[in-house]
C-alpha positions as CSV (number, residue, x, y, z in Angstrom):
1,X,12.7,-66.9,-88.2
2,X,12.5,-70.3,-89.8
3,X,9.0,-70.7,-88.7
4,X,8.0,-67.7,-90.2
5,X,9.5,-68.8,-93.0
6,X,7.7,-71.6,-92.9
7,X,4.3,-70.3,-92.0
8,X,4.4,-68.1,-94.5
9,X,5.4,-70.7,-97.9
10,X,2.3,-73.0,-96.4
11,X,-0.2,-70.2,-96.4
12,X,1.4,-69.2,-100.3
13,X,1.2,-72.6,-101.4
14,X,-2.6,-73.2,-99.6
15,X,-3.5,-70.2,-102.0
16,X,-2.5,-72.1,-104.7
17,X,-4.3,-75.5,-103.2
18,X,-7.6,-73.2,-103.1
19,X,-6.9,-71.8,-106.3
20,X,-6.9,-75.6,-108.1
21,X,-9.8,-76.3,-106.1
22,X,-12.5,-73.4,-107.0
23,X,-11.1,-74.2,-110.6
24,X,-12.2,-77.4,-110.4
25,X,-15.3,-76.7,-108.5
26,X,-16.1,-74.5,-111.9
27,X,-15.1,-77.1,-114.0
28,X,-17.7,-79.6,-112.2
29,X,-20.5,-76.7,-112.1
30,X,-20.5,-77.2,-115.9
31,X,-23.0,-79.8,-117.5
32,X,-21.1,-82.6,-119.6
33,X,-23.0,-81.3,-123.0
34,X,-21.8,-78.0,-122.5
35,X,-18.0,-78.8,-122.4
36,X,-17.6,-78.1,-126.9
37,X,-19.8,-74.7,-126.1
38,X,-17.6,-71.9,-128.2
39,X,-17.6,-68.2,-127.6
40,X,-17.1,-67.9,-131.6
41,X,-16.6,-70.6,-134.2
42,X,-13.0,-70.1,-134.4
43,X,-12.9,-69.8,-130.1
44,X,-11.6,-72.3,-127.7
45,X,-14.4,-74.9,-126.1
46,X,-15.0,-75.0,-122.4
47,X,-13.1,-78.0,-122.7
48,X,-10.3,-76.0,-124.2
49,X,-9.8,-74.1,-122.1
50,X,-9.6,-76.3,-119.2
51,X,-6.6,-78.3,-121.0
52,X,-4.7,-75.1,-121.5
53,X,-4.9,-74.5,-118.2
54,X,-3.1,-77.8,-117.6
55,X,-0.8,-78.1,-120.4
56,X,0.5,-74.6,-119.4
57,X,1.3,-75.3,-115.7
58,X,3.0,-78.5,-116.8
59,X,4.7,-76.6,-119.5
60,X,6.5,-73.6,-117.5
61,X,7.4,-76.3,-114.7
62,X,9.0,-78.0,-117.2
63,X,10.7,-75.2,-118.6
64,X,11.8,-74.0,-115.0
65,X,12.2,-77.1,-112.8
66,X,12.7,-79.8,-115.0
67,X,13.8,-82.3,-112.1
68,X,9.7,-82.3,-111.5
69,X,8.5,-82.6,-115.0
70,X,11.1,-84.2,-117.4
71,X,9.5,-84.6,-120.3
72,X,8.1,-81.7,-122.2
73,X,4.0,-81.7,-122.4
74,X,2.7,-81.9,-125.3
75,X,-1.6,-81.2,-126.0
76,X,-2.1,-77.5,-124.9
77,X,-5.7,-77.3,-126.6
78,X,-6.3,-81.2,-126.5
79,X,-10.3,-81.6,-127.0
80,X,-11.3,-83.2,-123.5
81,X,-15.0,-84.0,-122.6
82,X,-14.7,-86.1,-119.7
83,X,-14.5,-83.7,-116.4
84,X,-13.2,-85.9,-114.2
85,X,-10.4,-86.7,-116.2
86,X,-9.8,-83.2,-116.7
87,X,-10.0,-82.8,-113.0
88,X,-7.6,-85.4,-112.1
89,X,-5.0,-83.6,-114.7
90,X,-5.9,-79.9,-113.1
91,X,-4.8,-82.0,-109.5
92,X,-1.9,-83.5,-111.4
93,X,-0.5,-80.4,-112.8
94,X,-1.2,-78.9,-109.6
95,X,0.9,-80.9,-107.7
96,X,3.7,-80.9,-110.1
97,X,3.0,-76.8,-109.7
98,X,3.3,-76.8,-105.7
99,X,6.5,-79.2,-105.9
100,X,8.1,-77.1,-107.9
101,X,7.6,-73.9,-106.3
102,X,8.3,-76.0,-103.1
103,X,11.3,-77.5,-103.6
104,X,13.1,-74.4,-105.3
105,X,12.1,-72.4,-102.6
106,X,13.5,-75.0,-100.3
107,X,16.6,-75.7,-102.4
108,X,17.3,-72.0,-102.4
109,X,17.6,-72.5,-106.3
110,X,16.4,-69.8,-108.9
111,X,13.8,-71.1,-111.7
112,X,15.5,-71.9,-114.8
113,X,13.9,-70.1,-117.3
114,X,11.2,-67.3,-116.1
115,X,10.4,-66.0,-113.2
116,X,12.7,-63.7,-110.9
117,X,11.2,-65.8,-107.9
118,X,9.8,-69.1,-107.6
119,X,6.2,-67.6,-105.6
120,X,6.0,-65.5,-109.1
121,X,4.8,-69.0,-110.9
122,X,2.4,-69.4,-108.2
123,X,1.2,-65.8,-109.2
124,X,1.3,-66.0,-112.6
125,X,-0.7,-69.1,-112.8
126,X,-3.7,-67.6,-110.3
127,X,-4.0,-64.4,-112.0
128,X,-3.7,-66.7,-115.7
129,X,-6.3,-69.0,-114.4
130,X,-8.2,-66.5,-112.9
131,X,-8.5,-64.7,-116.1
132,X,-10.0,-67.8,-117.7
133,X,-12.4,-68.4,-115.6
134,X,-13.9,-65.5,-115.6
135,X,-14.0,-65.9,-119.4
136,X,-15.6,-69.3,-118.7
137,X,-18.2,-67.7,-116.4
138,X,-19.0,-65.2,-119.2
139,X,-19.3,-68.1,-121.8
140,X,-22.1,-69.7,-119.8
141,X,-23.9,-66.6,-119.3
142,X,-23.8,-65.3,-122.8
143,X,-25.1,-68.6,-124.3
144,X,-27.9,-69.2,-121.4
145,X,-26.4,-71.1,-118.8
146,X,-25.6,-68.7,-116.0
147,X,-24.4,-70.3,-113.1
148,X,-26.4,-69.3,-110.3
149,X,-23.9,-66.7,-107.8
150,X,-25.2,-68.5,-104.7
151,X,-23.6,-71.5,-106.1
152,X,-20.7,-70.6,-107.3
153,X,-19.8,-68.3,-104.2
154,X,-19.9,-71.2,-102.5
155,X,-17.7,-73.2,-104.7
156,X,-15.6,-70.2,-105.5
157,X,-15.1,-66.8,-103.4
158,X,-16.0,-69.3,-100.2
159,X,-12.9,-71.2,-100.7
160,X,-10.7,-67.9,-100.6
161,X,-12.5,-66.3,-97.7
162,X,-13.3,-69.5,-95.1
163,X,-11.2,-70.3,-92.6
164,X,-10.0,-74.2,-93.3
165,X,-11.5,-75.1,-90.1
166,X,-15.0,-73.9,-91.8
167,X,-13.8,-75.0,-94.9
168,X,-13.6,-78.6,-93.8
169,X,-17.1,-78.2,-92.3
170,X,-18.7,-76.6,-95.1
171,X,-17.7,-78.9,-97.4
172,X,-18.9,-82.0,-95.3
173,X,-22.1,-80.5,-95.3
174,X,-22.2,-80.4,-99.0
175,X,-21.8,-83.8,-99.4
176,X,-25.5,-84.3,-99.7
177,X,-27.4,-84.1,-102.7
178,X,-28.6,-80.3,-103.2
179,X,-30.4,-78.4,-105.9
180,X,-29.0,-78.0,-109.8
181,X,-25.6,-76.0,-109.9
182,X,-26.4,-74.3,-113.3
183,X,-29.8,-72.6,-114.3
């Protein structure tokens, strides 16, 4: 039964892996001059929202398994340009995410704060993140800049649907340089 157990918190916690990755897959589809584009003047930029994302993972792990994240983050609509360091804060918070989830699960121990179970972060956080990307996606096509669906099914829906094995080999083979991401 342990292995079940077991095989079952990995493939939970690879949905949450793939989840941070087609988020920042989006994130990287996005030219660098678009990152301040608003829906409205008093909206959220790209940017934005991409730092919400972050601050609020860091935030409810730090409200419900403060052992990973001590200190309470601070920044949740923090203007960031710079993708990859926005990236490497989506793979930080990520992390801090998963360990969390992880370890509780693990521990046995209840989350401190919210959740009635420790996968329910894990959901929360893809259905919250879901929800802004698809306001990201909308964004980009309402000002001009629709990202092209061959491309981002690659980038996105592939990375739910593909086996890892093709997985790994698909994303060897787009290592080499290819055609624009966004028309």
């Amino acid at each position: 039964m342990a292995d079940t157990h077991t095989e079952l918190l990995d493939a939970i916690l690879d949905s949450w892996d793939r989840n941070n990755t087609i988020l920042i897959n989006l994130l990287r589809l996005i030219p660098a001059e678009l990152m301040d584009l608003r829906g409205t003047a008093t909206s959220h930029s790209l940017g934005e929202l991409f730092t919400h994302m972050h601050y609020c993972r860091l935030v409810f792990v730090f409200e419900d398994a403060p052992e990973i994240v001590p200190v309470e983050p601070k920044g949740e609509w923090a203007v960031e340009r710079d993708r990859d360091r926005l990236a490497q804060k989506l793979n930080e918070s990520c992390a801090a995410v998963r360990e969390a989830v992880r370890t509780r699960i693990a521990s046995a121990r209840a989350m401190d704060r919210h959740y009635d179970h420790p996968i329910l972060m894990l959901q929360h956080f893809i259905w919250h993140e879901g929800y802004h990307h698809g306001q990201i996606k909308l964004l980009l096509k309402q000002n001009g800049h629709a990202i092209d669906d061959e491309v981002a099914g690659d980038v996105t829906w592939d990375v739910w649907m593909d086996k890892a094995a093709d997985r790994k080999r698909l994303s060897e083979a787009r290592r080499a340089p290819g055609p624009p991401l966004i028309s």
